[in-house]
Structure formats: C-alpha cells, structure tokens
FIMI-786360 format. One record per residue (C-alpha): residue number from 1; residue in one letter; x, y, z. Coordinates in Angstrom, 3 decimals, decimal comma, m for minus. Layout:
BEGIN
<site NUM "A" <X Y Z>>
...
//
This chain:
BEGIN
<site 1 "X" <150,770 98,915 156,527>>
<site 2 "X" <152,397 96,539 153,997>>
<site 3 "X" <150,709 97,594 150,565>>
<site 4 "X" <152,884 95,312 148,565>>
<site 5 "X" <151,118 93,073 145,934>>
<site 6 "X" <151,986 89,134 145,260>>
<site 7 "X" <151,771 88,296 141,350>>
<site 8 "X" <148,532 86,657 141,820>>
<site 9 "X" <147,033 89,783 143,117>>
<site 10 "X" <147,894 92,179 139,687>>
<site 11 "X" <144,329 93,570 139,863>>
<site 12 "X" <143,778 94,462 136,075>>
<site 13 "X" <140,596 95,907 135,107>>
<site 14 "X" <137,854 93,369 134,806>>
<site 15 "X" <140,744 96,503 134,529>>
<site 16 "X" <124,386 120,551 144,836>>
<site 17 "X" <123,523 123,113 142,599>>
<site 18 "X" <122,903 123,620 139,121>>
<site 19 "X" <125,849 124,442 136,885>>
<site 20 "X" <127,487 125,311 133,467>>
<site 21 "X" <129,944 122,719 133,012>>
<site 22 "X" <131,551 124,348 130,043>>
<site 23 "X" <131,989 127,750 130,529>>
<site 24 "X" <135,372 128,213 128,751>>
<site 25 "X" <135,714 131,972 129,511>>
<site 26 "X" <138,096 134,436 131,753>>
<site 27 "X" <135,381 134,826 134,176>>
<site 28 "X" <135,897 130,858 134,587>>
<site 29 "X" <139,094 130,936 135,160>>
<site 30 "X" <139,393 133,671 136,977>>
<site 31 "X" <136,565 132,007 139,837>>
<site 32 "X" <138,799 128,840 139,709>>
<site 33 "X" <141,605 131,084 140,844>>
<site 34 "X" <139,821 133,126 143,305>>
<site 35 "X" <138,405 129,403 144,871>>
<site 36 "X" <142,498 128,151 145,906>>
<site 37 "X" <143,004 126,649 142,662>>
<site 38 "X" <146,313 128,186 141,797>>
<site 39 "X" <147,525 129,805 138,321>>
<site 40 "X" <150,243 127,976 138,318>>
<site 41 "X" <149,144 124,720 139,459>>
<site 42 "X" <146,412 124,389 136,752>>
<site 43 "X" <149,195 125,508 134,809>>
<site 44 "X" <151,756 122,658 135,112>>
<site 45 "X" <149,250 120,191 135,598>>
<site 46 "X" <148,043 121,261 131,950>>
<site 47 "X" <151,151 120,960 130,537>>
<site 48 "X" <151,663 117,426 132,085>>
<site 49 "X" <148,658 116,274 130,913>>
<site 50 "X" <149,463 117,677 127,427>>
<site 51 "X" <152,906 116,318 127,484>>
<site 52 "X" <151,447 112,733 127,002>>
<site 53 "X" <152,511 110,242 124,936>>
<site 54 "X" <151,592 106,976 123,527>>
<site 55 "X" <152,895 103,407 123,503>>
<site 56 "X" <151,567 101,220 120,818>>
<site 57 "X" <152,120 97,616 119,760>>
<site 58 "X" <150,925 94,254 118,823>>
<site 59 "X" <150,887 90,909 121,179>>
<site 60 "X" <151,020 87,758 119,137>>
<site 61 "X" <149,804 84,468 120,816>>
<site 62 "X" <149,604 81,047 119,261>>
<site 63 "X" <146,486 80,727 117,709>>
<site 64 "X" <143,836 78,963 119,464>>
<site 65 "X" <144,834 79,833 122,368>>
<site 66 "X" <141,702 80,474 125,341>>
<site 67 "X" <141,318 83,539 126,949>>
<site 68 "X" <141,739 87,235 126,366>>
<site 69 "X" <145,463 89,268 126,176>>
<site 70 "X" <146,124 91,806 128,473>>
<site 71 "X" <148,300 94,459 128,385>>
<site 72 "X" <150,230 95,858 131,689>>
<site 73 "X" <152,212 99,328 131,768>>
<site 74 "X" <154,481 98,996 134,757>>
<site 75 "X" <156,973 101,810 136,404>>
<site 76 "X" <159,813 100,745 138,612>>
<site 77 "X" <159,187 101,940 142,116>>
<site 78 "X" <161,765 101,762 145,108>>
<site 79 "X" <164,007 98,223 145,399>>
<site 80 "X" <162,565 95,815 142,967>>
<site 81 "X" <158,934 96,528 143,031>>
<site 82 "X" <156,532 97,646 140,117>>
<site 83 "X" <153,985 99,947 140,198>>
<site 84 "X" <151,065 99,035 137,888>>
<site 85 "X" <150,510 102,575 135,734>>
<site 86 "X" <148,066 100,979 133,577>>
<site 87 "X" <146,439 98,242 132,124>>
<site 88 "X" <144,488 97,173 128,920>>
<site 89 "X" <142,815 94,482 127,103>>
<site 90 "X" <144,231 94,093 123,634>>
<site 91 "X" <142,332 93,973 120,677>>
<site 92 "X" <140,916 90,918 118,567>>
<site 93 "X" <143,807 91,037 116,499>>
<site 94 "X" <146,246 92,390 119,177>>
<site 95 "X" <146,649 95,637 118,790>>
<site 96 "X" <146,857 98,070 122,051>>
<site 97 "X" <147,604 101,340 122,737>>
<site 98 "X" <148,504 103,219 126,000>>
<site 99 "X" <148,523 106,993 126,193>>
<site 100 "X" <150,268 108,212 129,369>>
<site 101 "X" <152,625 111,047 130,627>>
<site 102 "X" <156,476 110,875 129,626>>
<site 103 "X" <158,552 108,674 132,055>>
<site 104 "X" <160,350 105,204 131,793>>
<site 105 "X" <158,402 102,426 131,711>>
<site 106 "X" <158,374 98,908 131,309>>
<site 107 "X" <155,820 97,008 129,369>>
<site 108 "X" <154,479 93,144 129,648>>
<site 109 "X" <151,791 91,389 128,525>>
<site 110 "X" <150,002 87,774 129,523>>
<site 111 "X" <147,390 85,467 128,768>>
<site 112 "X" <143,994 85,276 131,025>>
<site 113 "X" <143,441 81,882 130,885>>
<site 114 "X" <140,707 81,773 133,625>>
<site 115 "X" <139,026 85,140 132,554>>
<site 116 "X" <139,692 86,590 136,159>>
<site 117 "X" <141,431 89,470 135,002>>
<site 118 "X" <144,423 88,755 136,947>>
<site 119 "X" <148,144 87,249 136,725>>
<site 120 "X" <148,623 84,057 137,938>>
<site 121 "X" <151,636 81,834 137,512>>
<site 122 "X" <151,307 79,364 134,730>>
<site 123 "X" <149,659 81,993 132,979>>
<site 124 "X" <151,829 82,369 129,483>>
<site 125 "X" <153,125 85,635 129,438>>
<site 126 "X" <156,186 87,767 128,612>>
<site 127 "X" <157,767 91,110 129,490>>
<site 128 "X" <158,673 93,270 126,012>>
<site 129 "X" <162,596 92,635 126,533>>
<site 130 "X" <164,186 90,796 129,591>>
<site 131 "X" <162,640 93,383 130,467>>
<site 132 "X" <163,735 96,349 128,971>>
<site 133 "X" <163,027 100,057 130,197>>
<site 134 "X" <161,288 101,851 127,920>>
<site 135 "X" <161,327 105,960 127,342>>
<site 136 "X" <158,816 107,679 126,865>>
<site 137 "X" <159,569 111,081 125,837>>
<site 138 "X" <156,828 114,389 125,939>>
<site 139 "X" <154,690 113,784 123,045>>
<site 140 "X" <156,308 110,861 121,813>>
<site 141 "X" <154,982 107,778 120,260>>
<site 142 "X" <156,934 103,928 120,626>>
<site 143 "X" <155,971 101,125 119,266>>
<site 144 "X" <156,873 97,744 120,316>>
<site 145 "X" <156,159 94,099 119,598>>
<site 146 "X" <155,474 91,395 122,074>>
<site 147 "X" <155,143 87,695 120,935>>
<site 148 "X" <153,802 85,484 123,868>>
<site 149 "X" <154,794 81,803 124,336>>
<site 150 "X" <152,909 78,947 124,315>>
<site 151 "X" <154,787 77,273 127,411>>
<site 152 "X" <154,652 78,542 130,878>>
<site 153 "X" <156,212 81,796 131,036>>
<site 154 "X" <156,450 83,220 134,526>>
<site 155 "X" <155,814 86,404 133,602>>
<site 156 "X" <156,677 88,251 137,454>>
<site 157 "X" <157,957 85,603 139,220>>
<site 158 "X" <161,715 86,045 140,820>>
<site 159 "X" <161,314 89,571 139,016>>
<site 160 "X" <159,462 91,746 141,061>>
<site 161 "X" <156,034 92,200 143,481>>
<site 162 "X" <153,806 94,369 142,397>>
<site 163 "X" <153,647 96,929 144,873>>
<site 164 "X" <150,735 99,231 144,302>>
<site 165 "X" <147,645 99,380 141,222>>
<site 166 "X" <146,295 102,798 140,511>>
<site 167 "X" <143,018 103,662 142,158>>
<site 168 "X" <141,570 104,258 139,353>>
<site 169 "X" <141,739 101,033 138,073>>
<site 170 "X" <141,510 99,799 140,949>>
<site 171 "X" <138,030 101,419 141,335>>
<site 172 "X" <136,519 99,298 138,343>>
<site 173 "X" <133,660 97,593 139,827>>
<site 174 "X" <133,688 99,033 143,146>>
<site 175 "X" <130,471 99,641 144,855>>
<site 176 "X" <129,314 102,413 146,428>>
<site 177 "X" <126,480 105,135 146,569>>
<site 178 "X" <125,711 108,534 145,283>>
<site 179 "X" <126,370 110,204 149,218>>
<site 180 "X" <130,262 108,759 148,708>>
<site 181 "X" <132,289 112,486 149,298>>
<site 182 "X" <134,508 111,299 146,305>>
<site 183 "X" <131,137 112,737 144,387>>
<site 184 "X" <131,242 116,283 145,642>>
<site 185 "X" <130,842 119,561 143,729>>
<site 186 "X" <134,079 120,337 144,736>>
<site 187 "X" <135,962 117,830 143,588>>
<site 188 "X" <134,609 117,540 140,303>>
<site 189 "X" <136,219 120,950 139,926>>
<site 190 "X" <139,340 119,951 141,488>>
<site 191 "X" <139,206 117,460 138,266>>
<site 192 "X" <138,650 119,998 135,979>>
<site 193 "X" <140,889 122,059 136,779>>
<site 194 "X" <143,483 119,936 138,287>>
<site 195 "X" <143,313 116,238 136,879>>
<site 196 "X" <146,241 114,629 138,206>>
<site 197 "X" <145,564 115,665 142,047>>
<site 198 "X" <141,944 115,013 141,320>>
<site 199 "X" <143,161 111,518 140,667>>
<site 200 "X" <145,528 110,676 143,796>>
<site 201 "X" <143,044 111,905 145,559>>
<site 202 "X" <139,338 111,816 145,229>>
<site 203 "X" <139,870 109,525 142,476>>
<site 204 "X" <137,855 108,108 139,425>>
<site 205 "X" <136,569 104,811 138,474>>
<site 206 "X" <133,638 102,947 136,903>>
<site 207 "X" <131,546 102,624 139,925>>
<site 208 "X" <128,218 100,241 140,533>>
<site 209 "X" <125,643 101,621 142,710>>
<site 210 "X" <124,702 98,356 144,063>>
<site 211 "X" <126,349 94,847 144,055>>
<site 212 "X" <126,240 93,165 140,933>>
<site 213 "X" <123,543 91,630 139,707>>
<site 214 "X" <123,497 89,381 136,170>>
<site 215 "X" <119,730 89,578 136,056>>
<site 216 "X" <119,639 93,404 135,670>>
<site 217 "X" <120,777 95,751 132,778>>
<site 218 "X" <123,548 97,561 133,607>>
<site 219 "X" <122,690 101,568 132,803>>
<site 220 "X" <126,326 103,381 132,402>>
<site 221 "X" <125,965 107,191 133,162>>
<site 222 "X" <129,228 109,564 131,632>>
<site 223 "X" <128,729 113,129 133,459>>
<site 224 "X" <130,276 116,260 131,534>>
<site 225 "X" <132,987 118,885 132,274>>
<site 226 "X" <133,228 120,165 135,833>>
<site 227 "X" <130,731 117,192 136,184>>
<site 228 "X" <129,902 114,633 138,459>>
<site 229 "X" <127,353 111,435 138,727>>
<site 230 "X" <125,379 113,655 141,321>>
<site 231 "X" <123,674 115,285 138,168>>
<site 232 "X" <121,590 111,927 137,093>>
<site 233 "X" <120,657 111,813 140,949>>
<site 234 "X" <116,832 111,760 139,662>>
<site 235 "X" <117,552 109,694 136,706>>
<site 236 "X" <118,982 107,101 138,796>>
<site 237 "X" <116,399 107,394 141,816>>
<site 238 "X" <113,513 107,244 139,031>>
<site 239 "X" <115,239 103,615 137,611>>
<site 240 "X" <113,504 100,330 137,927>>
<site 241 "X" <115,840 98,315 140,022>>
<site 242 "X" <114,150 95,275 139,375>>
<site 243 "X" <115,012 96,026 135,631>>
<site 244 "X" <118,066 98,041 135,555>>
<site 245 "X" <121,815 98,337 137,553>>
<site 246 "X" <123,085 102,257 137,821>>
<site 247 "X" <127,101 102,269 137,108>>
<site 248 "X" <128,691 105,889 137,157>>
<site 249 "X" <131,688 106,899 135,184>>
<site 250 "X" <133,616 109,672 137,604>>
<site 251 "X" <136,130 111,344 135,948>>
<site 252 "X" <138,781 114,000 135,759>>
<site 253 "X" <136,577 116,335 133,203>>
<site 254 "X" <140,324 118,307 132,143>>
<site 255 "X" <142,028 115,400 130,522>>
<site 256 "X" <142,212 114,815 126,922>>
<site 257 "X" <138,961 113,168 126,294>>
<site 258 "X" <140,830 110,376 124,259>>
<site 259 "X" <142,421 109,299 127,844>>
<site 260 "X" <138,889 109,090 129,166>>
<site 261 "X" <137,305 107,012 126,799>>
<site 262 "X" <140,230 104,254 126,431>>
<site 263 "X" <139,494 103,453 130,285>>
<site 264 "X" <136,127 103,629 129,222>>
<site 265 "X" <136,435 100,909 126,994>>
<site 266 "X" <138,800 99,371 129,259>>
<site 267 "X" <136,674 99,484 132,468>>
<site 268 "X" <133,903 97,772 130,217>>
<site 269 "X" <135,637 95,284 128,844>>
<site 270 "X" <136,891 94,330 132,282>>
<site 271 "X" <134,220 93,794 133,415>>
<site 272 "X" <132,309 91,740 131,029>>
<site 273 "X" <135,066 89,422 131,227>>
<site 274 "X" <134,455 89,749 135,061>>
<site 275 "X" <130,804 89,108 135,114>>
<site 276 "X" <130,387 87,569 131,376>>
<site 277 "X" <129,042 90,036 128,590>>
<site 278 "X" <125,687 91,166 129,116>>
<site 279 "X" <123,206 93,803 127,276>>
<site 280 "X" <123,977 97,415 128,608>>
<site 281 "X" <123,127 101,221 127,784>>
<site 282 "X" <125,093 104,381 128,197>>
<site 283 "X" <123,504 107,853 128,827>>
<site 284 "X" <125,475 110,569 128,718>>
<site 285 "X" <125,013 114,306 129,277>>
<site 286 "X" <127,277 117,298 127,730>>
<site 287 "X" <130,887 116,462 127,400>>
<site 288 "X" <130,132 112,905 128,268>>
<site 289 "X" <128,789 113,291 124,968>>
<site 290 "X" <131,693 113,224 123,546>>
<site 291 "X" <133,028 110,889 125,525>>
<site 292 "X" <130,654 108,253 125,122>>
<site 293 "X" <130,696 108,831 120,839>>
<site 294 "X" <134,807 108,110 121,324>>
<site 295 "X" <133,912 105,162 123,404>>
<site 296 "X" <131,330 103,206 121,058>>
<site 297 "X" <133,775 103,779 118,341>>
<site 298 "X" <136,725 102,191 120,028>>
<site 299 "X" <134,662 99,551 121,480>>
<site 300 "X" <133,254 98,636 118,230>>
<site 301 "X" <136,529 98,611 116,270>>
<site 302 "X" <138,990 97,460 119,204>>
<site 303 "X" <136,499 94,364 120,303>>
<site 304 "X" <133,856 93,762 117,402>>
<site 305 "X" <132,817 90,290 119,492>>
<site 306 "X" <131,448 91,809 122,216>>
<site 307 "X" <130,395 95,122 120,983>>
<site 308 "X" <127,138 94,104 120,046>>
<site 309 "X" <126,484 93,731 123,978>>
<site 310 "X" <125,771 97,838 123,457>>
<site 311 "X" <122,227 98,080 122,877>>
<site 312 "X" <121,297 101,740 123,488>>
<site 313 "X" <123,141 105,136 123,661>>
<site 314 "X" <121,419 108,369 124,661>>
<site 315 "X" <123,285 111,156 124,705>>
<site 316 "X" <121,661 114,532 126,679>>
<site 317 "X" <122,224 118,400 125,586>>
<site 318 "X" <125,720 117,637 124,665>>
<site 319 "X" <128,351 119,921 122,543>>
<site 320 "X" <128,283 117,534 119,211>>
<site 321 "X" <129,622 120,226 117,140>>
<site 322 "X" <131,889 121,721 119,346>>
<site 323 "X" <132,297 124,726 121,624>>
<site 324 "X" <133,102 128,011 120,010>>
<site 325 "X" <133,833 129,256 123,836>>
<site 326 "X" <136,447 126,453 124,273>>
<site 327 "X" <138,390 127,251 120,537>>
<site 328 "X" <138,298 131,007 122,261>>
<site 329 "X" <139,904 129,481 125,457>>
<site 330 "X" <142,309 127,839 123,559>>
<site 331 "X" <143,743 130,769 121,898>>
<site 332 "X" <143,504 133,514 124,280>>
<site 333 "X" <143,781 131,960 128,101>>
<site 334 "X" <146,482 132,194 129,717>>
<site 335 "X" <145,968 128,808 130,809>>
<site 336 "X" <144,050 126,164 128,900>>
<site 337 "X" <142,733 122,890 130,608>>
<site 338 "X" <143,733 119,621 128,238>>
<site 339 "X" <139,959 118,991 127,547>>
<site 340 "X" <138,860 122,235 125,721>>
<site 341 "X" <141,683 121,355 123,009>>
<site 342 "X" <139,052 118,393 122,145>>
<site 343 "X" <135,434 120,470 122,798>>
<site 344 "X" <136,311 123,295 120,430>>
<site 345 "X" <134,437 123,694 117,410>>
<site 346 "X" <136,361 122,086 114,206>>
<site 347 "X" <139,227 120,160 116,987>>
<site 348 "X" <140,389 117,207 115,349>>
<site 349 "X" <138,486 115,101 118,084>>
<site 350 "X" <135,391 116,342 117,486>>
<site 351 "X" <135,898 116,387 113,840>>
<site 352 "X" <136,967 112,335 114,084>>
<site 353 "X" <133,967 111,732 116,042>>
<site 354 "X" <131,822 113,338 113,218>>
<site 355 "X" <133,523 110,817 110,004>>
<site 356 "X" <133,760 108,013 111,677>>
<site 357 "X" <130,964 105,858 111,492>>
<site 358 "X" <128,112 104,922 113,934>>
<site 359 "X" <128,024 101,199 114,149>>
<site 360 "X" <124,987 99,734 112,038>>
<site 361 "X" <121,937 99,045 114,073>>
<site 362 "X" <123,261 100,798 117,297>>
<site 363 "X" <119,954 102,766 118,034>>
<site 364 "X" <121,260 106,246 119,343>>
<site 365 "X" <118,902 108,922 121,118>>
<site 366 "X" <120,064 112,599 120,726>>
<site 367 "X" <118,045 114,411 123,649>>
<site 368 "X" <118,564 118,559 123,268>>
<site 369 "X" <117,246 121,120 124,871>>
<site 370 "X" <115,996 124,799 124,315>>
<site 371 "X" <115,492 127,355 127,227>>
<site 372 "X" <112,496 129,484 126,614>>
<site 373 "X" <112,849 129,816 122,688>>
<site 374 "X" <116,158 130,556 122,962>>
<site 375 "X" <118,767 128,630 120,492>>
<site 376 "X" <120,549 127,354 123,166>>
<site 377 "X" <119,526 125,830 126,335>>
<site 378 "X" <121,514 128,195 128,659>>
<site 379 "X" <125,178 126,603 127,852>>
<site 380 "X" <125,325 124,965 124,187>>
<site 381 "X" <123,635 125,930 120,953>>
<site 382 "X" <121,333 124,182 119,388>>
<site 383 "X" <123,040 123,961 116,263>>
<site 384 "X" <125,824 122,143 118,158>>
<site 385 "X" <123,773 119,943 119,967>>
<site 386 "X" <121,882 118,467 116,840>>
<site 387 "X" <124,404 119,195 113,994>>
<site 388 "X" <122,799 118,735 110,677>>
<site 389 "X" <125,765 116,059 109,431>>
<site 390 "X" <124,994 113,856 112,710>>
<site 391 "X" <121,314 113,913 112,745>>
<site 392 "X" <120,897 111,200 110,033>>
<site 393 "X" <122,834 109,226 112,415>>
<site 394 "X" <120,260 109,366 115,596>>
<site 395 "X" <117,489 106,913 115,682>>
<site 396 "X" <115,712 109,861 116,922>>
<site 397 "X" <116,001 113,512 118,013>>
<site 398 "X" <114,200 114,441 121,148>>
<site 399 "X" <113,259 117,984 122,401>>
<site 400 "X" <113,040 119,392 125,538>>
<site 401 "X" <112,332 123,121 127,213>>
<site 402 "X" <114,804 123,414 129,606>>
<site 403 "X" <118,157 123,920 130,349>>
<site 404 "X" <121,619 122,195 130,127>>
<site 405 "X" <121,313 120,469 133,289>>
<site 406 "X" <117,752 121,082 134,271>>
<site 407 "X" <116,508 118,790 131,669>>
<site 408 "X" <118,048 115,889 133,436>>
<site 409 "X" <115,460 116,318 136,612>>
<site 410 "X" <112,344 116,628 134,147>>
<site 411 "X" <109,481 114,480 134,647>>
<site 412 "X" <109,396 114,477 130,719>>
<site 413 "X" <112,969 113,199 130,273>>
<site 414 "X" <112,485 110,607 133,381>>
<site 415 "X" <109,565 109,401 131,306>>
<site 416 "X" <111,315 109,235 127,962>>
<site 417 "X" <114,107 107,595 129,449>>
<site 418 "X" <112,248 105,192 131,043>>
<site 419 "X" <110,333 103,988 127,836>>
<site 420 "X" <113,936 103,973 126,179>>
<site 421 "X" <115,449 101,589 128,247>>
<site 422 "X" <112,393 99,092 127,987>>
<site 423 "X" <112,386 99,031 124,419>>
<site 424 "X" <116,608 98,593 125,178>>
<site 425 "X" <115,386 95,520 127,349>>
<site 426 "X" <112,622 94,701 125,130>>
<site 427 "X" <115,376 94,104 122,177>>
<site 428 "X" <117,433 92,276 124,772>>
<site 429 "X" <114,589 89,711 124,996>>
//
C-alpha cells in the first residue's frame, strides 16, 4: 500500500479491574518485570524519553494577516520524503515550542488561511532555512526564527511529499468507542512503562466517542498513570447525550507530563479551529490532575482568545502536592519511568503548577476522597490531594468516602458531576 502523502493532505492537528495507578515502589516494578516488560527495555525507553529536547522560536507574519500559524516538525525519511514528527499551533504572538527526542530535524511553518488545519498550495509559508537540517542534541534547547511572506510561498511543493503523520496526531478527532482494544488494561501499562512502543502501537490521541456534534458540550476526560479512559466508563454512560459529547485523552502515562499537556493544548486547539470554538469542560482523575492544571495554564497563556471557551475543570483524587512514593522511586529504582520525575513531592513541575496562577473566573472543582477515615483514599494522601496553598484556588472542595478509583463509579460523584456540568452549560447560556 502506497502511504505517501500529497502537500494538501499534511493532516495537522485540528493537529477491568480496579487499580493503583501510582504505585511508585519495587514491588511495582518488580510485577512490570515479572508481566514481559523487560528491565532493560523500560530502561532505554526511559532514557530516550529523558533525553528530550526542545526547539523553540518565533513565526512572524505580516500583520493582518487571516488565519492561524502553524508550526510543522518534519524528519527526512527515505528518498525525498518527510515524515511529519509533530505539529503545533503557534501562539498569539508567535511563539512555539516543540519538545521531542534528539535527532535531525527540519522545521517549517505556514499560514491556515481556510482554518482547515492543513497545507495547501497558495498557502504563505516558509521552511526555517532553504531548508536547513536542524540538530537536536540530548537535552538540548535551539532556537530559531521564522519570518513568513506575504506572497505565495510554496511551502512543499517540488521539495518533498509528505510521506507519513504520526498516529497520534493523526488520532485528533477520531471517533470511536470505549470497547476499541487500543483501551485495554494492558496497554495502558505498556504506556507506562514503555511509552514509545505504547505509541507505534496501541497509540494515543484525543478521541470523540461519537461524531461531532456543535450542539453538544464537549466533556474532555484526562485518565492518570497506568490509566486509561475505561475508568470514567460510568461517568460517561451516566452523561446526558442530548447535553454533553464524551472526548477521551489516551495517553502514554510514563512521559514527562509537560509532553502530554502541549498535545493537550494542541489537540484542543485543533480542533476548535476544526469545528469553531465552543464551551467545553475537562475532568480529570489522579495524574490527569496534573496534567490537566499544565494544560489550562498553557492554554490560557499560549492562546488567551480562545481560552475563555474553558468553562469548567474538575479534577478527581489527584496527587496536587506530589507523591512522596514517586521522589522515593526517583532516587532509589533502578529504573525510573520519565513521569515520576514530575509526580514527586517538591519536582519542579509540580512546584510550577502550584505558583502559577489559575486563570480568573475559571471555576475549578477539587473532588478528594477518604477511604474509611483513613487520610488517604487507598493511593494519595489527603494532604496532597487538597494542599492547603491550592485550596483558595478551587471554587469548591468536594468529599467523598471511597477510594482512588472507586469514587469515579459512585452514585454520589455521578450526581455531583452531573449538577456541575449544568451549571457549566447553564453559564454557557
């Protein structure tokens, strides 16, 4: 089969059992092990992940100019084809920023005049050089400056066909149901523990659970580590589909969570442009936590237009404060999955998310839970699921008796929930 891609068709993103997701001890590792997934394949996996980079820069377009400016990472393939690595929209004032594993790469950036997402000829646009390769070494950083022409610029054309575009972008948009395999117990520990097979293979996305529909408010679900969007099945059974759209973020839960949430913003920002910006609500439970905080605050900063299209976070028994059990992992494992650098108490990513600030008038829900009168609910404290310097930040703090994961099949919680996203609608109105 010919998989080759014209210019035209650079797709860019419009770009079961209960479980501890964050059990960050040698017992953990050492069932990953004994379940086929190899020391040393989590190992150099790891260290790819944590060998990422980041390319940063600026587009400049003449002012005036309609549509939004996206940003394409490309990597030479066989012959003269390009393989799409990945693909953002730049910010209101041009700024963009890629972070991706060492390699050569080539960078080039265009105009979306007709808010389709895509390349098409006449199109202004420009490579960053004529175009020049670009190196990316292991934890490097290279910055680079495109300026984009008025004129006609044929940005591909005569240069190269794109050949393939990552499944994970692109599985922005695509619709399927909770019973697709990709879903599977399994491999949401195959993306724990191995994140770059996890996505070649079962791969991630921003998926809809039905076909699009403007009249409905989209409802954004962010699982947590060793995750998967099977744990809101009964949140998403119990929603009103006259009222509300489920989309599922699927991720691999071992990457650096700052990889997660710029596709995050990414995959949203496609597709408003895709479907035009409407009203929508994240819930998020655990690590998607964190996630989701990371998210709102790029969103807000990197497209202030259209972030007040946000009208409702609600985040579910997630580690706010950190996981002691993950800053143990990272100094004692023998092998230490990318993501617990960023869950461990006092981690500069959790300790970002906790100065920076919550965008004014963003109402946030902070759902924990308690199992029995314990001060945890079976995985995360308390005091890290409500910490004391984010609590002034919630619109409201919501307790539950259960555990991490059972809370999100209460009757309770359904209800809440429910009676959150109509007041979300309610405001929409």
């Amino acid at each position: 089969m010919n998989n080759s891609r014209t210019p035209t068709e650079l797709g860019v993103p419009s770009l079961t059992r209960p479980h501890r997701p964050i059990q960050i001890a040698a017992l953990s590792l050492v069932l990953a092990v004994a379940s086929g997934c190899g020391l040393q394949q989590v190992r150099s996996q790891a260290q790819t992940v944590e060998s990422t980079g980041q390319i940063v820069g600026t587009v400049t377009t003449p002012a005036g100019m309609r549509g939004d400016t996206v940003v394409v990472v490309l990597r030479k393939s066989e012959g003269l084809d390009f393989l799409v690595q990945s693909a953002t929209f730049a910010s209101t004032d041009g700024r963009f920023n890629f972070i991706i594993p060492p390699g050569e790469y080539y960078v080039a950036s265009f105009r979306d005049l007709n808010a389709d997402s895509r390349y098409q000829e006449g199109e202004p646009g420009k490579f960053h050089g004529e175009p020049t390769a670009i190196s990316l070494p292991a934890n490097g950083r290279v910055e680079i400056s495109i300026d984009v022409p008025a004129g006609t610029e044929p940005l591909l054309a005569g240069k190269a066909d794109i050949a393939e575009v990552k499944a994970i972008v692109r599985n922005i948009g695509r619709v399927t149901t909770l019973e697709d395999e990709r879903f599977s117990r399994e491999n949401a520990s195959l993306g724990l523990w191995r994140p770059l097979e996890f996505l070649a293979g079962p791969e991630g996305g921003l998926f809809m659970l039905q076909e699009y529909d403007a009249r409905r408010m989209p409802v954004i679900f962010v699982h947590g580590m060793g995750g998967t969007p099977l744990d809101f099945s009964a949140a998403i059974e119990a929603l009103d589909r006259s009222k509300y759209q489920p989309w599922v973020l699927y991720y691999p839960s071992g990457l650096r969570l700052d990889m997660v949430s710029d596709y995050l913003v990414t995959a949203v920002r496609g597709l408003e442009k895709r479907y035009a910006e409407r009203p929508f609500v994240v819930v998020a439970h655990s690590m998607g936590g964190l996630v989701t905080r990371s998210f709102v605050q790029k969103y807000a900063a990197r497209h202030a237009d259209a972030a007040s299209a946000l009208r409702m976070v609600v985040t579910v028994n997630s580690p706010l404060g950190g996981m002691p059990s993950a800053a143990s992992g990272v100094a004692h494992s023998p092998i230490v999955v990318p993501a617990w650098n960023d869950v461990a108490t006092g981690s500069e990513f959790v300790t970002s998310l906790a100065t920076d600030p919550w965008p004014a008038g963003l109402p946030w829900h902070l759902v924990f839970s308690y199992a029995g009168g314990d001060s945890d609910d079976g995985t995360v404290s308390l005091d890290s699921q409500i910490p004391l310097d984010l609590q002034a930040q919630a619109t409201r703090l919501h307790g539950f008796k259960g555990t991490h994961t059972g809370t999100l099949g209460d009757p309770a919680f359904l209800a809440l929930l429910d009676k959150l996203l109509a007041e979300a609608v309610a405001r929409q109105d």
